[in-house]
N, C-alpha and C positions, 0 to 999 in steps of 0.2 A: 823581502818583498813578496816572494812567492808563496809565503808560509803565511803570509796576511791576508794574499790574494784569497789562497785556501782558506781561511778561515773566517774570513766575511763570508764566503761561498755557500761554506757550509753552516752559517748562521744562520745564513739567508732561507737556504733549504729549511732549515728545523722549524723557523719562524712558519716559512708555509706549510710546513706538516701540521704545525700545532691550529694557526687557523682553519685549515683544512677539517683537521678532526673537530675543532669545536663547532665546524660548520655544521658538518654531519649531529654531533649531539645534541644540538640545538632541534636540527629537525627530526631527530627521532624520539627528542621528549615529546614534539610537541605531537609529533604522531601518535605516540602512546599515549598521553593525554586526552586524545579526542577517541582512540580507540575505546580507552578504557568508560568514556563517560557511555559510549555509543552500545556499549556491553555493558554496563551498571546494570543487573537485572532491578533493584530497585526504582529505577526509570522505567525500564520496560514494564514492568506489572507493579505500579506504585500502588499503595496502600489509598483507599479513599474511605475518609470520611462523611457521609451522609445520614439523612433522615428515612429510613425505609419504616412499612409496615412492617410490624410483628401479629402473626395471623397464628388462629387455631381452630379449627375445621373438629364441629361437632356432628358425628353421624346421628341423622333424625329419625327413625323408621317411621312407615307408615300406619302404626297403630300405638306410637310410642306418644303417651299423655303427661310423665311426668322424666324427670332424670334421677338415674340411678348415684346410689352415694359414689362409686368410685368418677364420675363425671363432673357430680357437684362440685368435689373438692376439686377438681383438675381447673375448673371454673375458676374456683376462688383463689386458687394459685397463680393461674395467670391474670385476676385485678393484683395480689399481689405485685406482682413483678410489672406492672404497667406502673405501679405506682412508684416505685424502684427506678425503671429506665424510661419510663416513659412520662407523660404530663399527668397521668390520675384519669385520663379519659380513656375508654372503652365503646366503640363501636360495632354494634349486632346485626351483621348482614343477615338479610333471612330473604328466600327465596321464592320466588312470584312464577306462579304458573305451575308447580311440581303437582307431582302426585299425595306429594308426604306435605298440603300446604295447610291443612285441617292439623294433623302431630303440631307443626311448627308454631302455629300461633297458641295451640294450648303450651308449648317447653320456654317460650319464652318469657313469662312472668316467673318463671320457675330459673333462668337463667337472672333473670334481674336481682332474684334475691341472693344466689350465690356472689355474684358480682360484689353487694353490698358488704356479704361476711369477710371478703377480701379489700373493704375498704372503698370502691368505688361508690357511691351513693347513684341514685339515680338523675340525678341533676347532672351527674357525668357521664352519661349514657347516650347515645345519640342510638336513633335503630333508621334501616334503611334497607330496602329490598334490593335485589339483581332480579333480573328474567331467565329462565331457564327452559330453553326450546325444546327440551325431553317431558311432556306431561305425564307420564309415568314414571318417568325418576323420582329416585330419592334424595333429594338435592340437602346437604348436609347447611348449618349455619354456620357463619363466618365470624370471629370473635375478631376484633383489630382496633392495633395503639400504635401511634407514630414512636419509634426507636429509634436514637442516634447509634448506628453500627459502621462496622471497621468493616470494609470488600476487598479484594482483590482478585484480578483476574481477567477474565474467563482465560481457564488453563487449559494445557490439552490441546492446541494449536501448533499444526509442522507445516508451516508454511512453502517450507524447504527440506531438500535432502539433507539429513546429518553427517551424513560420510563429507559434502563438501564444505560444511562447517568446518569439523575438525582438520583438515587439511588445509582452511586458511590461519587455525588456533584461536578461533571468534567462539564466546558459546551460541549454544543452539537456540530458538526463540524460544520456547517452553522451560529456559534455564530457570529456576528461582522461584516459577510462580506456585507451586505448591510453600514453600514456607515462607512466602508471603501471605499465602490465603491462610495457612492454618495459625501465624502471628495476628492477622486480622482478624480469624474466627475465636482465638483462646484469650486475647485481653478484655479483661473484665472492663472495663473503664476505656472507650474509644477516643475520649479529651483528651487520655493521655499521650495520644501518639502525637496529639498535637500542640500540647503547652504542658508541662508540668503543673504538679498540684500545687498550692498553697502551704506554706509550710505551717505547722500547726504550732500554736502556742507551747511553751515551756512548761513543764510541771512544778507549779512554784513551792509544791512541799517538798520535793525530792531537792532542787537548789537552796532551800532553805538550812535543808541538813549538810550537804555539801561546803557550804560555806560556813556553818557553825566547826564541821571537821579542820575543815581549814584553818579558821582561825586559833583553832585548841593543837594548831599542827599535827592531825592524825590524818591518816591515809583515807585520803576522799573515791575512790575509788570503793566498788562492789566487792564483794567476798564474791569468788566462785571457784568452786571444788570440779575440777574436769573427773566425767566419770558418773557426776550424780544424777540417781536416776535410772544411771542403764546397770545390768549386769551381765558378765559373759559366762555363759556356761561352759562345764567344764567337761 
């Protein structure tokens, strides 16, 4: 009887140990859980998707009547590339009140045609002044096409002392957000971060050989020689 007594007793004990502990692990998942979202630097400096200007600032001088070749082209490079990430339009800030306002209206016919070498026509050309309060300035002209780009950030924020970060084991606010910004500055393609592409059709003359192999039971697989191509010096 005593040997029972004892051993329900210390049944009993184990059973409360083990809830005990599961109590505890229950709430230090969920602790960890909320810590970890709460520390995601992902969360904290998410990547956004938006439509910003893409701009390019021509210096105009004050006696300058036409544009020099290495400018032309820079011109025609950037309708290139509006027409690439942007809609094909092209926007020509030019500036109201400068000193340089006499240069400007003569560079700009001269801009329109570079535009066109690059593909923009002038049907997609909008032009449109700013005021500029310096009339002596030489207020430069604004090229600009809406761009869909990847952001992240503004980095460089210590809201807090770091010494008492790491004594609670939390990261710091500033954790992460440098390769966030430079993952959002180096993808080529900003849709991508947010739906993958379209899978592209099948090469139907490559499958065509592949299954003639097959049927003749030969090895449908590629030859590839490791090695070709490079060589090691001795």
């Amino acid at each position: 009887m005593n040997k029972l007594s004892s051993f329900v007793t210390r049944a009993g004990f184990a059973s409360a140990v083990v809830v005990s502990l599961a109590g505890c692990q229950s709430q230090t998942q969920g602790t960890d859980t909320s810590l970890l979202a709460a520390n995601d630097y992902r969360l904290r400096h998410p990547i956004v998707v938006t439509e910003q200007p893409e701009t390019l600032d021509l210096p105009i001088g004050y006696n300058t009547r036409n544009l020099n070749a290495p400018l032309s082209e820079t011109i025609t490079a950037f309708a290139v590339q509006s027409r690439k990430n942007g809609n094909g339009r092209v926007e020509i800030l030019v500036p109201a009140g400068a000193g340089n306002e006499a240069a400007v209206h003569s560079v700009v016919p001269h801009i329109r045609t570079a535009l066109k070498r690059g593909g923009v026509g002038s049907n997609r050309v909008t032009t449109r002044s700013y005021s500029v309060e310096d009339a002596s300035a030489d207020a430069p002209i604004r090229l600009s096409y809406p761009r869909v780009m990847a952001t992240a950030g503004p980095c460089g924020e210590w809201p807090r002392n770091m010494g008492g970060e790491f004594n609670r084991n939390i990261d710091y606010e500033n954790f992460g957000c440098a390769s966030q910004a430079n993952l959002a500055a180096i993808v080529s393609n900003p849709a991508d971060l947010v739906t993958p592409r379209a899978v592209q059709p099948p090469d139907q003359q490559r499958r065509a050989v592949v299954f003639e192999n097959y049927r003749a039971g030969k090895v449908t697989a590629s030859d590839y020689k490791e090695g070709v191509g490079a060589e090691v010096s001795e």
